[in-house]
C-alpha positions in Angstrom: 39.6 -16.0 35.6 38.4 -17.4 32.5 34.6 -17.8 33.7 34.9 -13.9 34.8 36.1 -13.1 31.5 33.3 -15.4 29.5 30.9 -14.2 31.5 31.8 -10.1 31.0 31.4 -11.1 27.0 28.1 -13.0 27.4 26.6 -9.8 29.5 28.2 -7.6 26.2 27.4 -9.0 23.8 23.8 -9.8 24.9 21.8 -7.1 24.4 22.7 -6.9 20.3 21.4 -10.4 20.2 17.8 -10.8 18.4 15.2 -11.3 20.8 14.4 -15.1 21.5 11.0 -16.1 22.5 9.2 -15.5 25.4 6.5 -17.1 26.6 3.8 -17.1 29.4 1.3 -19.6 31.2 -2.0 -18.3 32.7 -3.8 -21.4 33.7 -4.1 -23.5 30.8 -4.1 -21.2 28.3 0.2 -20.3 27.0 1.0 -16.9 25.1 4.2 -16.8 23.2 6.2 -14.8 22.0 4.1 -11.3 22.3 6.0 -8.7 19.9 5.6 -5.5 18.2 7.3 -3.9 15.2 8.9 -0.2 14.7 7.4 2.2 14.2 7.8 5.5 11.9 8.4 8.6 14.0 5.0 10.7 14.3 3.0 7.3 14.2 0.4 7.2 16.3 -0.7 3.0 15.9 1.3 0.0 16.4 0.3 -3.4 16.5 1.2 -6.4 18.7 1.4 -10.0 17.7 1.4 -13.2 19.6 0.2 -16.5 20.5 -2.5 -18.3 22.3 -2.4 -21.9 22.9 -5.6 -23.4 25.2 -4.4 -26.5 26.4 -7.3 -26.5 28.1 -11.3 -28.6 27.6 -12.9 -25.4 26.9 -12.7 -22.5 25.3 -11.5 -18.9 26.4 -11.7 -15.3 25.0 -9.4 -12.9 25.3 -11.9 -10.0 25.8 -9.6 -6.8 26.4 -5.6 -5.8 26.2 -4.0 -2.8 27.9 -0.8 -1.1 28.1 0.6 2.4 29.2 2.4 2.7 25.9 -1.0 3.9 24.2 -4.3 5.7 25.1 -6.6 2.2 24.0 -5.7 -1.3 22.5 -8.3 -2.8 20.5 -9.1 -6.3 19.4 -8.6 -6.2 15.4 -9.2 -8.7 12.2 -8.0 -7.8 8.9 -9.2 -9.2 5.4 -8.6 -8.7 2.2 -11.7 -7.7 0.1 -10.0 -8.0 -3.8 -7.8 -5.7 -3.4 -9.0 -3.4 -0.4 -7.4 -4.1 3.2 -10.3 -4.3 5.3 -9.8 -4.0 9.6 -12.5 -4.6 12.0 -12.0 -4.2 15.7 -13.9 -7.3 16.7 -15.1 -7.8 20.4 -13.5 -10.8 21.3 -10.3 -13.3 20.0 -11.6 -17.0 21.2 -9.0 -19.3 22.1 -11.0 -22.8 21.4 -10.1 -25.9 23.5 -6.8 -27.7 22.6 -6.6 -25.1 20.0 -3.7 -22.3 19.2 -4.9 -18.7 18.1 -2.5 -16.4 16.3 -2.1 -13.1 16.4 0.3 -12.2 13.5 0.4 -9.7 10.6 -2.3 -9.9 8.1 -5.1 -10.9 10.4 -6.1 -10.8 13.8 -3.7 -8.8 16.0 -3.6 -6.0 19.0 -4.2 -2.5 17.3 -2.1 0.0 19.9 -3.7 3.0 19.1 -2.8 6.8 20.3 1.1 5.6 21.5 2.6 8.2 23.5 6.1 7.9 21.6 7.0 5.6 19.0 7.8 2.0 18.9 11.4 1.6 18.5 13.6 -1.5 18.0 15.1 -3.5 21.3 12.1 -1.4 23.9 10.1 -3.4 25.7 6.6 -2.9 27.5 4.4 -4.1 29.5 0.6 -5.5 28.0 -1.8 -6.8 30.3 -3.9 -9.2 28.7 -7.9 -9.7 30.2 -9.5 -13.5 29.3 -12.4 -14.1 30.0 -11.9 -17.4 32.0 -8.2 -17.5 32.9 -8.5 -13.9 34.4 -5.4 -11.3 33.4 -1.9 -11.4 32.8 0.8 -9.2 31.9 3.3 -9.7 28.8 6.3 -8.1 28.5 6.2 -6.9 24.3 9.5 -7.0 22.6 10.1 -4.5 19.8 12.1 -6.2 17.2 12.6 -5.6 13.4 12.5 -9.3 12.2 8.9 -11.3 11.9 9.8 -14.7 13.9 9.6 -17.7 11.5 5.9 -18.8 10.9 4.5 -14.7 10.4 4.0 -13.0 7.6 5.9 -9.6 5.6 3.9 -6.7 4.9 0.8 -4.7 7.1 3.5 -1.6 7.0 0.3 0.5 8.1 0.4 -0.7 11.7 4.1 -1.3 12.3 4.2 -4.9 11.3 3.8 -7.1 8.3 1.0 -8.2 6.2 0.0 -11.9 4.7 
């Protein structure tokens, strides 16, 4: 009785915890914890942040992202240049060998561009992810409204945070 009634509050009280990290293996390359932010109602971009560790001996690119949530998803860097926000879509985000590559507010990251509906807190989605070594995979993309430790306030433009 005391398991059944432990485990009837876990299952409750479980979907108002934050999200915790998630994390996928595609050969030797390792994505975690692929998120998004909120978005405003009306918005039409969102951007999606993660990680990619190659714990491989050579290097991989991820050359292309989809996802059903929006009509394209675009590799993207962003600079400043003194005091102008500059983003690029670039054509590739190279993972180098027994190196980590972050995708996090305020520099490269996953521009989600013509979303269907708007990006709001506890969704998830699905993003398939095309390298150009390991192949594809597909990510499940937690909206959340808190930046995991290690990113970076601001980039309200895209739904996220900038450095």
């Amino acid at each position: 009785m005391l398991f059944r009634t432990v485990l009837l509050y876990f299952l409750a009280v479980l979907p108002s915890l934050p999200a915790v990290a998630h994390e996928y293996d595609l050969g030797a390359l390792h994505i975690g914890h692929p998120y998004s932010r909120p978005t405003p109602p009306g918005a039409s971009v969102g951007a999606v942040y993660l990680s990619i560790a190659n714990r491989g001996k050579t290097q991989d690119s991820l050359v292309r992202a989809s996802t059903p949530r929006a009509q394209a998803t675009e590799l993207h860097s962003m600079s400043m240049d003194g005091n102008i926000m500059r983003m690029r879509q670039v054509p590739a985000v190279m993972a180098a060998a027994g190196a980590t590559v972050k995708l996090e507010p305020g520099g490269l990251h996953l521009m989600l561009t013509g979303l269907k509906q708007p990006l709001k807190t506890g969704e998830r989605f699905p993003l398939t992810l095309h390298f150009e070594k390991a192949g594809q995979i597909t990510v499940e993309i937690v909206v959340q409204d808190t930046v995991p430790a290690g990113d970076h306030a601001g980039h309200e433009g895209h739904g996220a945070a900038k450095k």
